[in-house]
C-alpha positions in Angstrom: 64.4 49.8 55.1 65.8 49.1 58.7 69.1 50.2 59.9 72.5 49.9 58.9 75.8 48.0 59.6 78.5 48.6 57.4 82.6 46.8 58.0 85.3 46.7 56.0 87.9 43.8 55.7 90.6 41.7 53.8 89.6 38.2 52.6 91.5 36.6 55.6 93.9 33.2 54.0 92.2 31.1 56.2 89.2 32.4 54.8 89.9 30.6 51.2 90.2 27.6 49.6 92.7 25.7 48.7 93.0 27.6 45.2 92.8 30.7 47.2 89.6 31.5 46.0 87.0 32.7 49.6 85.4 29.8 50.9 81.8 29.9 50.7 81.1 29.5 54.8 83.4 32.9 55.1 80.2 35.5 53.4 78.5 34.0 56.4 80.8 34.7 59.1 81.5 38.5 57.2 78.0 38.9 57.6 77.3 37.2 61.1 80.2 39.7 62.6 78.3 43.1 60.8 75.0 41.9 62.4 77.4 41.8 66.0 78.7 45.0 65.5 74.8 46.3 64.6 73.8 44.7 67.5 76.5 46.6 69.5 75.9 49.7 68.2 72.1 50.1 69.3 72.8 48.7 72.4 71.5 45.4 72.0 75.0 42.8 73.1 73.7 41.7 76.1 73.1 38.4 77.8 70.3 37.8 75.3 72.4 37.2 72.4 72.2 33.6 72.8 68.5 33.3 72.5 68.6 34.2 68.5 69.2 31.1 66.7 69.5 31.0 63.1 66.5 29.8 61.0 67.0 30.5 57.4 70.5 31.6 55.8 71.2 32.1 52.1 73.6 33.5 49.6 74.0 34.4 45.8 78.0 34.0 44.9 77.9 36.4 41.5 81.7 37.2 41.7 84.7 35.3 42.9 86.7 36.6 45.9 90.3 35.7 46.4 92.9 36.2 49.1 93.6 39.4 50.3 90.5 41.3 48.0 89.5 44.3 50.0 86.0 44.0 51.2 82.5 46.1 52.1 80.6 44.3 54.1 76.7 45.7 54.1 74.2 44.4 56.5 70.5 46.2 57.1 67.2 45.1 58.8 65.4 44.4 56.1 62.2 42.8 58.0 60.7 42.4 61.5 58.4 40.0 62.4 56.3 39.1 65.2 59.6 36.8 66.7 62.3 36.9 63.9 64.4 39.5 62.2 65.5 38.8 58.8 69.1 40.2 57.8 69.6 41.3 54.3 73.0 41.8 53.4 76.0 42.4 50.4 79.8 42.3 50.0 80.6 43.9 47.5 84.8 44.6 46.3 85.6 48.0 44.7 81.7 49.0 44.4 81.3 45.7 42.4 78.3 43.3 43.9 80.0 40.0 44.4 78.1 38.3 47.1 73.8 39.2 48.2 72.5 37.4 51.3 70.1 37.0 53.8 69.7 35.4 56.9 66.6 35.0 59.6 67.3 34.6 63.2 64.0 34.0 65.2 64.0 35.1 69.4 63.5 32.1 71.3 62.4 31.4 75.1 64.3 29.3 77.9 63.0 26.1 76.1 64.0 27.0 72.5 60.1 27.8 71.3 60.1 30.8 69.3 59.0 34.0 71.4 57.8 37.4 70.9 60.5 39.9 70.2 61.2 42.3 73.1 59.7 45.9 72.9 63.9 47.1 73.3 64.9 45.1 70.1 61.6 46.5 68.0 62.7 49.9 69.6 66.2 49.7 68.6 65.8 48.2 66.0 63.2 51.0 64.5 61.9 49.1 61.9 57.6 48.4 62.2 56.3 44.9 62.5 55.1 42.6 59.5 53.3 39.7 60.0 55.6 36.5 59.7 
């Protein structure tokens, strides 16, 4: 288990439907802004940021989410790899698991081929390598 990023929110209006229910592109954002906030907290929001394009991304919606629900946003390293990290993370309302996710981003090079993660990020990111 890696480390830890943990945000609360409010399902935003402009974060729903129009039956109010949480659009399904808003468990995404939620989760790209606690991996930002990670990043931030070890030290790692530099000029870099940009070379970390998403690869994979996936979600399991188990319980709706409306308008205004009070949300825990969860995000933890859950896997380092030779040039990619993989995010796993959960938003959960009142305790209650209503979204699980993960997504990959993969370190790239000036030409967008995939590249060795730096020695800082493994570093900071304390989590041992696995082969991808």
């Amino acid at each position: 288990m890696g480390i830890e990023q943990v945000e609360r929110r409010r399902v935003a209006w402009i974060d729903t439907d129009a039956g109010g229910r949480i659009h399904f592109t808003a468990a995404f954002r939620y989760a790209e802004a606690a991996e930002t906030e990670l990043m931030r907290s070890v030290g790692l929001l530099g000029g870099e940021w940009a070379d970390y394009p998403r690869r994979r991304v996936e979600a399991e919606y188990r319980q709706v989410l409306v308008f205004d629900d009070e949300v825990e946003v969860r995000l933890r390293v859950e896997r380092l790899g030779t040039t990619s990290v993989t995010y796993a993370w959960e938003i959960t309302r009142a305790g209650a698991l209503c979204i699980e996710g993960r997504h990959t981003v993969v370190h790239v090079d000036r030409e967008g081929r995939p590249s060795p993660l730096p020695a800082r990020v493994r570093s900071a990111l304390g989590v041992e390598p696995r082969p991808e």
